[in-house]
C-alpha positions as CSV (number, residue, x, y, z in Angstrom):
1,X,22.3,30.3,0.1
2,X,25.9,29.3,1.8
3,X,27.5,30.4,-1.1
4,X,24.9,34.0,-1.5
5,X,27.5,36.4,-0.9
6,X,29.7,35.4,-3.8
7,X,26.4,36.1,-6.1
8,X,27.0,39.4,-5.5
9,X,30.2,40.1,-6.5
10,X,28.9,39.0,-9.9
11,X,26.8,41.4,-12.2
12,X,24.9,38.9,-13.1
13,X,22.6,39.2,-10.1
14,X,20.3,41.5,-11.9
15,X,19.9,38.6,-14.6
16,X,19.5,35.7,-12.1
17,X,16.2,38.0,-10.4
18,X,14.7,38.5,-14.1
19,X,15.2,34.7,-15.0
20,X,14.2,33.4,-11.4
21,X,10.8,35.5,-12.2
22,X,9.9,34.2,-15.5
23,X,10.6,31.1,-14.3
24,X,7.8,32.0,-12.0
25,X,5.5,33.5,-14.7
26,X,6.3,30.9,-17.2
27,X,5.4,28.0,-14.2
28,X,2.6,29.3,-13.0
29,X,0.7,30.1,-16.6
30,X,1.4,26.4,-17.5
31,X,0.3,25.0,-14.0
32,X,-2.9,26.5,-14.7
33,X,-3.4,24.7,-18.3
34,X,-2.1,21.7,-17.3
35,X,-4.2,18.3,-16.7
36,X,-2.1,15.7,-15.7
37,X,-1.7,15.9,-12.0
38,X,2.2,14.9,-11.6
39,X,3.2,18.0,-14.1
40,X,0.8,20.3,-12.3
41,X,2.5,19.6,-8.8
42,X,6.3,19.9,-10.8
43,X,5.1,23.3,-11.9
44,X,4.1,24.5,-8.9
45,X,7.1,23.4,-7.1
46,X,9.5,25.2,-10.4
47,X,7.3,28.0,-9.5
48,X,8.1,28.2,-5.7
49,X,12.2,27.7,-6.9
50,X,11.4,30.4,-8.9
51,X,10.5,32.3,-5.5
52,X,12.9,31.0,-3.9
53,X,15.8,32.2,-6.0
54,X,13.8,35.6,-6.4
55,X,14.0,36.3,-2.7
56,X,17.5,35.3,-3.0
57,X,18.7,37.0,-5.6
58,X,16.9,40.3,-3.9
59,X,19.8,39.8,-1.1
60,X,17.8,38.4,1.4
61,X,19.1,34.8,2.3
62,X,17.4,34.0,5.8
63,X,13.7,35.0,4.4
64,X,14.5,32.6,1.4
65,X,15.8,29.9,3.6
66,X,12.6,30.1,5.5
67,X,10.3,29.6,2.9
68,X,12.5,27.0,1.4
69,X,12.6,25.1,5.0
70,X,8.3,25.5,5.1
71,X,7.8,24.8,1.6
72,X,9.6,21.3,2.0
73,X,6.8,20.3,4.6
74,X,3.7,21.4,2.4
75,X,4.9,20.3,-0.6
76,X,6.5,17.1,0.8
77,X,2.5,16.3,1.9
78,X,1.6,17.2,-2.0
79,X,3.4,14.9,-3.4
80,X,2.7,12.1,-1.1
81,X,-0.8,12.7,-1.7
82,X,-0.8,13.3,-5.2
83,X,1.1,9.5,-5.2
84,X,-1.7,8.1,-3.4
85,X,-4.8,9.7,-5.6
86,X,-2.8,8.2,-8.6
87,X,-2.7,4.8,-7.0
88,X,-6.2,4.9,-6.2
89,X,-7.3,6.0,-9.5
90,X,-5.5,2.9,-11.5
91,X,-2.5,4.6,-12.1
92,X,-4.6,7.1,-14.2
93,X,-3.0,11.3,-13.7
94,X,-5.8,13.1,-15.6
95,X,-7.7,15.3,-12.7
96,X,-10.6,15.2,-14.9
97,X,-11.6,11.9,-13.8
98,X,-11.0,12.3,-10.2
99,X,-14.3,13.9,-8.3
100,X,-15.6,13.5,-5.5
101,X,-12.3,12.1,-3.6
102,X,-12.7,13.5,-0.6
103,X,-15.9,11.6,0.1
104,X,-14.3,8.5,-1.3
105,X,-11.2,9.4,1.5
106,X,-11.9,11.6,3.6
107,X,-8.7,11.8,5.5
108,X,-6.0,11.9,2.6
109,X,-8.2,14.5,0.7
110,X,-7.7,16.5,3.9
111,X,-4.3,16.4,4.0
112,X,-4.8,17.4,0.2
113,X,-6.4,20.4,0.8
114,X,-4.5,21.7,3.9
115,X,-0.6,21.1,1.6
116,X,-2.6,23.3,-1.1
117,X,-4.1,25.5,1.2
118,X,-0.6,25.9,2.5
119,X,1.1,26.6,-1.0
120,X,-1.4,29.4,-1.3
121,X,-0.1,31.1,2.3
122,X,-4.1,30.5,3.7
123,X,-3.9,32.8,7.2
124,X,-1.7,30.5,9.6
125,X,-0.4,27.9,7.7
126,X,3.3,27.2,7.3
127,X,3.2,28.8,3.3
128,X,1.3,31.5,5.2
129,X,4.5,33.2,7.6
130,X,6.8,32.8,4.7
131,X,5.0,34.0,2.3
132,X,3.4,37.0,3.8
133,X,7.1,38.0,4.6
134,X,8.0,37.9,1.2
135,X,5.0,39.9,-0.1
136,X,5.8,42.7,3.0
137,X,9.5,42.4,1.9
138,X,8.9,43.2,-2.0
139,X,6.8,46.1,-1.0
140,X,9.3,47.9,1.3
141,X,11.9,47.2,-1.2
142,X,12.4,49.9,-3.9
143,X,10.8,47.8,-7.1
144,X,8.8,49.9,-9.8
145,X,5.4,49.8,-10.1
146,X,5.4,47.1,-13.1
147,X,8.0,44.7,-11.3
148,X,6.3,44.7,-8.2
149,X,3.1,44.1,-10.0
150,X,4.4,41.7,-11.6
151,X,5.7,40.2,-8.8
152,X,2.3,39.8,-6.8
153,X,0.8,38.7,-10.1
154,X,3.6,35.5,-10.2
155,X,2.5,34.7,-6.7
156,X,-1.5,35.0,-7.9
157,X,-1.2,32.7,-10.1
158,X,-0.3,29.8,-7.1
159,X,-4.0,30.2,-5.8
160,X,-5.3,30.3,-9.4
161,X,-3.8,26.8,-10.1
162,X,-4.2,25.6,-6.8
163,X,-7.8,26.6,-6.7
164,X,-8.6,24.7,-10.0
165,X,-6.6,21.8,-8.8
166,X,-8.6,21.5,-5.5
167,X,-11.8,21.9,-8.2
168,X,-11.1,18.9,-10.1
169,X,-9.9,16.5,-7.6
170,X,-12.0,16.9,-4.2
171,X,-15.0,18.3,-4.9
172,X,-16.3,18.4,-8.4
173,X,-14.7,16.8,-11.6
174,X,-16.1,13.7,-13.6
175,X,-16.2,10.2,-12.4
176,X,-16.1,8.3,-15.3
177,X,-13.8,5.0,-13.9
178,X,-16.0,1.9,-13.2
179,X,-13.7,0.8,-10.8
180,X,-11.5,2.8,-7.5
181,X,-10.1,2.4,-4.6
182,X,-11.9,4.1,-1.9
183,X,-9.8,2.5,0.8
184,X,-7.4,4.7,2.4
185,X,-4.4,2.3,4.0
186,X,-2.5,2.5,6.9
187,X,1.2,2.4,5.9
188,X,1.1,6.3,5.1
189,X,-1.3,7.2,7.7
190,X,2.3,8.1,9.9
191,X,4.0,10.1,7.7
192,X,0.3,12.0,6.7
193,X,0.2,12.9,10.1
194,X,3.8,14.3,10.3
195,X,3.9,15.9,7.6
196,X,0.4,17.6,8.5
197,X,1.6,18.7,11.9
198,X,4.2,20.5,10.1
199,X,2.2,22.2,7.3
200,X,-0.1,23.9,10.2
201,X,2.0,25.1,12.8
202,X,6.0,24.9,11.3
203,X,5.5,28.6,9.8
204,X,4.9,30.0,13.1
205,X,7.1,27.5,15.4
206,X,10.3,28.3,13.1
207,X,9.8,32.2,12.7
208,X,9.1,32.7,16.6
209,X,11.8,30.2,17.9
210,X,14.2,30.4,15.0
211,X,14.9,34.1,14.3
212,X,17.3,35.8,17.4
213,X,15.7,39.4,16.4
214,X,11.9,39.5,15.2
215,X,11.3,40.3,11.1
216,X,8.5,43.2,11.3
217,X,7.1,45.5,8.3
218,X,4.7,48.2,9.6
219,X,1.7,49.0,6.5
220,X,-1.9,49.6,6.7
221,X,-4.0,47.6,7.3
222,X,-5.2,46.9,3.7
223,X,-1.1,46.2,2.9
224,X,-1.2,43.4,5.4
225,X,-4.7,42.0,3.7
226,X,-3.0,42.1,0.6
227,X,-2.1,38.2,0.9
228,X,-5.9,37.4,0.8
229,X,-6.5,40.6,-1.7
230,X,-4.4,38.1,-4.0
231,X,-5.7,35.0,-3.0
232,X,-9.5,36.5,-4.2
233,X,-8.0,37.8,-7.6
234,X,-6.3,34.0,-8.3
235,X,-9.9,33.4,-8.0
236,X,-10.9,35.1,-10.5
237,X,-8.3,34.1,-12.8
238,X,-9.2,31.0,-11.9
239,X,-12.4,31.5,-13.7
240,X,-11.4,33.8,-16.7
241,X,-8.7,30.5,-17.3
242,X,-11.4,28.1,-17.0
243,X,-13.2,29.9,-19.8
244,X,-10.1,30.5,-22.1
245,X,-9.6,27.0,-21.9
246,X,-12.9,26.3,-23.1
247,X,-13.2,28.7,-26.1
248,X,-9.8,29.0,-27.2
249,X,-8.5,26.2,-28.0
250,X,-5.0,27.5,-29.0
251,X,-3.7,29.1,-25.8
252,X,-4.4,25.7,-24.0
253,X,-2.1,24.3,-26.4
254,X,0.3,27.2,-26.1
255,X,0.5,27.6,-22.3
256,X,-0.4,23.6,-22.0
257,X,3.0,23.2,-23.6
258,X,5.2,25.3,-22.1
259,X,5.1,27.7,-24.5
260,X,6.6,25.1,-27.3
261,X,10.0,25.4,-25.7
């Protein structure tokens, strides 16, 4: 970002946007075949670099900043969370064996759901003002139909994997270990706390104290719902992914893999 303008005095900007955007496609895809729960949250956050870079690459540096600023919160909750559900569970990473755990902690699976909530942009989170920026910003910029499609397809596929994350680990899943922790700790509690303050409300606090002249985009009103619009269809590619994994066999391996690279 401090060095942005020199990008463009390269021609190679046109290349960095397409790569930046597979990385994003290539991410997301995986994230959603993926079991182990520490390579599900490292493609999630190569998908949101991919974002970031995107909305770089596109020429806009303080709308990037801002979700890179935002995104450290949420995902910085993630990951301590995703430590502690591995500690808890014996060390073990497989989401298939970790049901139920917000009943087992009720407060850490919170904080669980709220970073993931956040990743999706969820109305008024912190991933939510950044996000929907860069969704209005992409369709008042002059893409074609495919790229901006595209585009809001890359960013679908965050809820879909998100969505299937939250699936196995808090609410359903199968608890096959004879033996967990159900007790929640106190050295984190802090930082949990922290970083939850700042996955709600640092969206909102940074874009309305931060920017000296207010970022507006003027659509319809089912443009602006196009954020949730998104949020439904990851949904349902949520299920169509959860089938495909169950009958064939060979894409899980394919995408599971990252594509054998």
């Amino acid at each position: 970002i401090r060095f942005g303008n020199l990008l463009f005095m390269s021609s190679m900007v046109s290349l960095f946007f397409y790569v930046s955007l597979l990385t994003m496609l290539m991410s997301g895809i995986g994230a959603n075949f993926e079991y182990d729960l520490k390579k599900i949250v490292a493609f999630s956050t190569l998908s949101q670099l991919g974002l970031m870079m995107s909305v770089l690459f596109s020429g806009n540096f303080d709308l990037s900043y801002f979700h890179l600023l935002s995104h450290a919160f949420f995902k910085s909750l993630l990951f301590m969370c995703s430590g502690l559900i591995i500690h808890s569970m014996c060390d073990s990473q497989d989401i298939r064996y970790m049901g139920y755990i917000l009943n087992d902690k009720p407060y850490m699976g919170t904080c669980f759901m709220v970073s993931n909530l956040s990743l999706c942009g969820l109305f008024f989170t912190s991933g939510f003002y950044s996000k929907d920026m860069i969704v209005e910003f992409y369709l008042f910029s002059n893409f074609n139909f495919f790229m901006g499609f595209l585009y809001l397809f890359c960013i679908s596929l965050t809820v879909c994997y998100t969505i299937r994350l939250l699936f196995y680990t808090l609410f359903f899943g199968v608890v096959t270990f004879s033996f967990r922790s159900v007790s929640e700790g106190q050295s984190s509690f802090f930082s949990l706390i922290i970083l939850l303050f700042f996955s709600l409300f640092f969206g909102s606090m940074f874009m309305w104290l931060t920017f000296l002249t207010p970022i507006l985009f003027f659509f319809p009103f089912y443009i602006k719902m196009l954020t949730f619009f998104f949020m439904l269809f990851g949904l349902f590619m949520y299920v169509l992914f959860y089938n495909l994994n169950i009958k064939i066999i060979f894409l899980f391996n394919f995408f599971g893999s990252m594509w054998y690279i």
